[in-house]
Every structure is written in C-alpha cells, then in structure tokens.
N, C-alpha and C positions, 0 to 999 in steps of 0.2 A: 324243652330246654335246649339252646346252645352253646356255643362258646363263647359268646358275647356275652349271653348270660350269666356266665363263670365270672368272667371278667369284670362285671357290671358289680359281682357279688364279693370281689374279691376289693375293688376301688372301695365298696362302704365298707368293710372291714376298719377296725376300728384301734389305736393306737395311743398311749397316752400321750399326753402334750410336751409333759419333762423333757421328753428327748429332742424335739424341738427348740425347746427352750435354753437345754444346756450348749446345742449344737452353735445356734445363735452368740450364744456366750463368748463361745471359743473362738468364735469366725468374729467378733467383735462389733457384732449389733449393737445396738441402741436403739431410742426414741429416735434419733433426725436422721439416721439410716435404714429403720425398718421396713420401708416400703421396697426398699431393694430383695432383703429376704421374703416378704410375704407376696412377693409376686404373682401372680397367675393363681392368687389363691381367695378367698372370703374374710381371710383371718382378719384380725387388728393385733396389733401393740397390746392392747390391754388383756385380749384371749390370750395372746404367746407368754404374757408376763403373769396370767394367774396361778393360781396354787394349784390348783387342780384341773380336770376336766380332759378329755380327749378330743382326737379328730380323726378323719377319717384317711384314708390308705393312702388316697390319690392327693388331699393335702401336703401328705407325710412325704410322698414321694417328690411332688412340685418344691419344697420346700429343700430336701438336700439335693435339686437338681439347682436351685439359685444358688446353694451353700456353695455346692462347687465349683460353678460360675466367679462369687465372691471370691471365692478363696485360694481360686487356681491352683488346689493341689489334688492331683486324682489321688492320691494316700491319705486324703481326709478321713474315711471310714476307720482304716487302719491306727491311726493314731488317738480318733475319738474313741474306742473300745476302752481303756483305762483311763478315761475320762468318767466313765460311767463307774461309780461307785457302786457297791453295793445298796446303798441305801435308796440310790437314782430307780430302783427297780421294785420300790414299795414293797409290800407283802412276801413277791417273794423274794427281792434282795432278805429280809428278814430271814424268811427258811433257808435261801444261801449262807446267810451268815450264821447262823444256830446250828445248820446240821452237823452231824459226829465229825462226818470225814469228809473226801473226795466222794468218793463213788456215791455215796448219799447225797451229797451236792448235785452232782450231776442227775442223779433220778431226779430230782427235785426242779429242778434247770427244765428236764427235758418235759414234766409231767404241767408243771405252772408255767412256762414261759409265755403261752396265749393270753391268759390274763391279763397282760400287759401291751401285745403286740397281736391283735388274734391273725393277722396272718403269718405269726410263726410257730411250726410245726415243729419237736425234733422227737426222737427215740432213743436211748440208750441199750446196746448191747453190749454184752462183756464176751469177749475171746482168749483165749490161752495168754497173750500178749498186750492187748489193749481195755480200756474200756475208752471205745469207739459211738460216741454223740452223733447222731446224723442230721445237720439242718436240713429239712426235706425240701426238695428243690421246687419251687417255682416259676417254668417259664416263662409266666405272663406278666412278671413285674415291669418289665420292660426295661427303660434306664435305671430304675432303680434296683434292680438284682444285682450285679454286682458288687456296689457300696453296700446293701443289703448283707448280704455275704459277708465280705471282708470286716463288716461290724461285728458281727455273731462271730467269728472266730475272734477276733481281737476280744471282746469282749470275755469270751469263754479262756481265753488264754489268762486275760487278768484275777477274773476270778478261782482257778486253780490254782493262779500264784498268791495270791491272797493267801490261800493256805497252807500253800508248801511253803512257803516264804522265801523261795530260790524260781532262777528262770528255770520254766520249761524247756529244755535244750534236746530232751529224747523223745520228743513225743513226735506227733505226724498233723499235716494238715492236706486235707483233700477239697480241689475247690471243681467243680463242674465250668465255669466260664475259662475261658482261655487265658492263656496267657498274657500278661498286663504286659507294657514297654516301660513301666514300674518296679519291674520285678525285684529290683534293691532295694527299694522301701518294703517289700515285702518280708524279705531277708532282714532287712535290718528292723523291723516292729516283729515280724514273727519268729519268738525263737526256735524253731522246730522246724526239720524237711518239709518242703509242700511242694505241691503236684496242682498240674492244672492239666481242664479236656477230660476231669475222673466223672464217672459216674455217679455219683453221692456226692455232695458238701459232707464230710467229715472232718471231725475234731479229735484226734485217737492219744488218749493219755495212759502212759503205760501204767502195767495192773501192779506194778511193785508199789503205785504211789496211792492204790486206792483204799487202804486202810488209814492213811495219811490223817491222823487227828485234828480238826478245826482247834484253832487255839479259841474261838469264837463259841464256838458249843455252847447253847442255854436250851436244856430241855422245854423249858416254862416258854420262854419266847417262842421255840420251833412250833409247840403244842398250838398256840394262839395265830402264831402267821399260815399256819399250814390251813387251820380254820378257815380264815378269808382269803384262803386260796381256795380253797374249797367252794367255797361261796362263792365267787368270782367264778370257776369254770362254770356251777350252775345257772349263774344266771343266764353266762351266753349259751348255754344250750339250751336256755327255756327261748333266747333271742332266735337262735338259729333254724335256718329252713332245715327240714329231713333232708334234702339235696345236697346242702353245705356239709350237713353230717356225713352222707354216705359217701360223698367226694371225697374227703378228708381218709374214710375207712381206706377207701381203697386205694387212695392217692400213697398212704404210710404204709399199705401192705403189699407190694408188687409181687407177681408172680404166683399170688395164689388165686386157686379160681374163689371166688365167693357168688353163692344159692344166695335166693331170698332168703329160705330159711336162717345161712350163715350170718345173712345182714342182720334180720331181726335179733338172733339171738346175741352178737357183738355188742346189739344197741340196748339187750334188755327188755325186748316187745315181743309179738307175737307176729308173724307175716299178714296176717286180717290188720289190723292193725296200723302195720308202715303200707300198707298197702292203699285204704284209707287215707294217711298222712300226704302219700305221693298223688295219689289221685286228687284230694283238695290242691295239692302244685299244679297241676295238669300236665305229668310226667306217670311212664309207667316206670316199672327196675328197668327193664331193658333201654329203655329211653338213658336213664342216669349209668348204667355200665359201657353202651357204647359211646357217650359221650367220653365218660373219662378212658377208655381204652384211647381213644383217637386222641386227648390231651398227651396220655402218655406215650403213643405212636410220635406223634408230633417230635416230641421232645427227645425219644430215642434215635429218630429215623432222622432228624435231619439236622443234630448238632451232634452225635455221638457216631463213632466209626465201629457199629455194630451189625451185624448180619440181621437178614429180616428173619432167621430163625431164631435166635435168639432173643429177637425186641420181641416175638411170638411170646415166647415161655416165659419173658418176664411181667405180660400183662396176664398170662395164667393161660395160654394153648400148648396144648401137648404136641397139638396136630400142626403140622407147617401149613398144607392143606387147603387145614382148617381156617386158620389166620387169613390166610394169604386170601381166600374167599371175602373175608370179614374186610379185610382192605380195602376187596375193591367195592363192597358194597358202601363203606363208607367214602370214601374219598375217589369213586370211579375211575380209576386207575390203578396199575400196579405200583409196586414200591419202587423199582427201577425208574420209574418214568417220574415217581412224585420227588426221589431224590434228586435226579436230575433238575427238575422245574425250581426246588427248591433249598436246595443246597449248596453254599457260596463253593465259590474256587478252592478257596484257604480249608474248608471244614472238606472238600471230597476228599481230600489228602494226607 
C-alpha cells in the first residue's frame, strides 16, 4: 500500500449526483451550455439531469472546479450551503428533519453523512460549552478541500438554523486552510467567529441550543430514515477495502496508540481474521499504520505550526525518541530538514 494508493481510493469514493445537479442550477446551466460544466469529465447532460445515481470523487471535484471557473466567485461554496435543503440530502436530510432536537441532529449529521458523500467523515463531541462537529480533515482533496470545507460548514450552519429558526450568531467556526482574501464573504454568509490555520475543521454550536426542539420531529419518519440510513452504511462497508476501513479508524482517532488487537475489536472481528482480510490486500497492520501515520505527519509537519514532539503524541508516541526514529525510517530524513524541503515561506511563519 501507498499513498497513491490512498489517493487512488479516495478519487473512486463515491457522491450522489444532486449536488451536482443543484450546483449546476445555481451557476445557471443548461442543455446548450453543459459542456462548459461537465468538462474534463465522462458525464452527459442526461446523467447530470437524472433523478438519481452517483459519481465518483474525482468527477465531483472536476465539476466545482469548472463551477468556479464559470461562476467566478470563490464564495460559491459558502453561499451554496443553504441551497442544500434538507430534503437535497435524501434519507438522511429525512433523519435531520425528524430528529427531537439540535444535539440529535447533529449525531445523526455526523453518524450518516457518508452515505451520501463517503468521503465525508465528521464526529460529534459535547464539552461544557459546545457541541463541537468536527469535518475530519483531508489533505489529499487537492483543489477541492477548501470549497469542500466551506460547504460543510455553510451547510451545517443552515441546517441548525432550520431549527432554531434565528441566525446562529454565538457559535464558532474552525476551518484548517488558511486564510481566504474573501474573508468578508466569509463574515458575511457565516454568522459566527471563524478562525483559520486551526487544527480541526470544526462547527461548535453552543450547549444551551442543544435541547433546542425540532418543530419537524416525526417519530414514524425518523424510525423509517434512520433504517435506510442504516442500510446504506452497510452496504458501503460490505464495498469497502479493510484498508479504507482501518484508515478511516485511525484517520478519526488521533493520538491514540491502536494494537491489532484494538483494530479488530473496533471493527467487531477477531485479529486471525483482519489479519487474513489484510493479507488477501497484500498489506500487513504495520504496512497500513505507518502509512497513515506518515499521511498524518505530512499534514501536521508541513501546514500546521506544530513541534515535532507534539505531531509525535498526536499520531500516538509517547516517546520523541521514539517517533523521531520512525521519521527517519519513513521519509529518510529528519523533520527539520523535511520541513525545510517542504514548507512554503508563508506556512514557516
């Protein structure tokens, strides 16, 4: 397994088409301009315009890189977010729109969001003061991470106003890419302080709003959406490589050490087992942990202004040492010398 590999795994990841289609909308497609949006792509007119169906990541991303070409506003992301209705989000726009409250929105947000988009990841944790969404970060999206980003919070912003039925004005936004030369459109679509250069993409809605009652609430419906939500994660895990899986484990758990044994038992197997699994890949564990530690090196060492003891403990070394060994066996060099090599001017400082 490499990183290419990742990447390879990440391009067929799989997207429904709606958003496409609505994006299209907005930017004011048609039949005798379509060929402008479906550029660099295999699509047609008549795939973009069906009812159904997905495509694949690298489509998805070709596609709002013409959008914005088209459309010449780099605030397209941010304004499309309440574009996206609830119901744009099938099944589980349904369980968004049925559940009790806020805070059950958001578990629901964070546990089904794949099913629609599978390369999006988030988690839900509640602190004294927030209940704090995290879209988990991926590097490798390339041009399209940012827009990526800035969708998923605008989005996630629409949908808790849906049910507070007032803007969000206290809440927090944390975005991992730097600072845009947009930064007013920012302000002005996002009601809430944001930050950029943070560690996390987070969405942080404070905890006084999280008992907040859905005026939407239907038991009967949540019971039936939450179903073919359910269905839906299964299937793509009967699709997915054990690699994609244990990526994912580790990608959404930073800083802890994870055993085989710990993998197996997350996933509900036995070590014999995944062990089996990974060897029909032709990958052992160690093969898929020092991949994604060196993913998550990457990402911390040379866009984040963090010590190399600390990017240590957050892929799970106790020991500096220890790490710092691990470094050079994977990338044959020290940290000092790999951030130099690769570290713009703007990001050393």
């Amino acid at each position: 397994m490499d990183v290419q590999g990742a990447k390879n795994d990440l391009d067929a990841s799989q997207v429904t088409i709606i958003y496409s289609r609505l994006l299209a909308r907005e930017i004011g497609i048609n039949k005798d301009n379509a060929s402008l949006f479906l550029k660099g792509t295999e699509l047609s007119y008549e795939q973009l315009s069906s009812l159904d169906g997905k495509i694949s990541f690298v489509d998805q991303a070709q596609l709002v890189k013409n959008a914005m070409e088209i459309s010449n506003d780099p605030a397209l992301a941010l304004w499309m977010g309440p574009k996206l209705h609830l119901a744009t989000h099938g099944p589980v726009g349904m369980v968004l729109m049925a559940s009790a409250n806020v805070q059950t929105m958001l578990e629901a947000f964070a546990k089904y969001s794949s099913v629609r988009a599978q390369f999006m990841h988030m988690s839900l944790e509640v602190t004294e003061d927030y209940l704090v969404l995290e879209v988990h970060d991926d590097p490798r999206m390339g041009d399209f991470h940012d827009f990526f980003y800035e969708l998923a919070m605008s989005t996630l912003q629409f949908v808790v106003e849906e049910v507070t039925g007032e803007a969000l004005t206290d809440g927090r936004y944390c975005f991992v890419h730097a600072k845009a030369n947009y930064t007013s459109r920012y302000e002005q679509l996002l009601h809430s302080p944001l930050e950029f250069n943070c560690e996390r993409n987070l969405f942080c809605v404070p905890i006084n709003l999280a008992q907040i009652p859905s005026p939407y609430f239907d038991q009967k419906m949540l019971d039936h959406a939450t179903l073919l939500c359910e269905q839906g994660l299964t299937e793509m895990r009967e699709e997915e490589s054990v690699i994609k899986v244990i990526e994912r484990l580790l990608f959404d758990n930073p800083g802890k050490i994870w055993s085989l044994e710990n993998v197996a038992n997350a996933l509900n197997t036995s070590q014999r087992t995944l062990m089996r699994k990974l060897k029909g890949e032709g990958v052992t564990y160690k093969q898929v942990l020092d991949e994604v530690h060196k993913e998550m090196v990457v990402r911390y060492l040379v866009h984040k202004n963090l010590s190399v003891d600390r990017i240590g403990y957050l892929i799970g070394y106790s020991d500096a040492s220890s790490f710092r060994r691990s470094f050079k066996r994977w990338f044959g060099t020290t940290p000092s010398k790999y951030i130099e090599q690769h570290r713009s001017p703007n990001e050393a400082h």
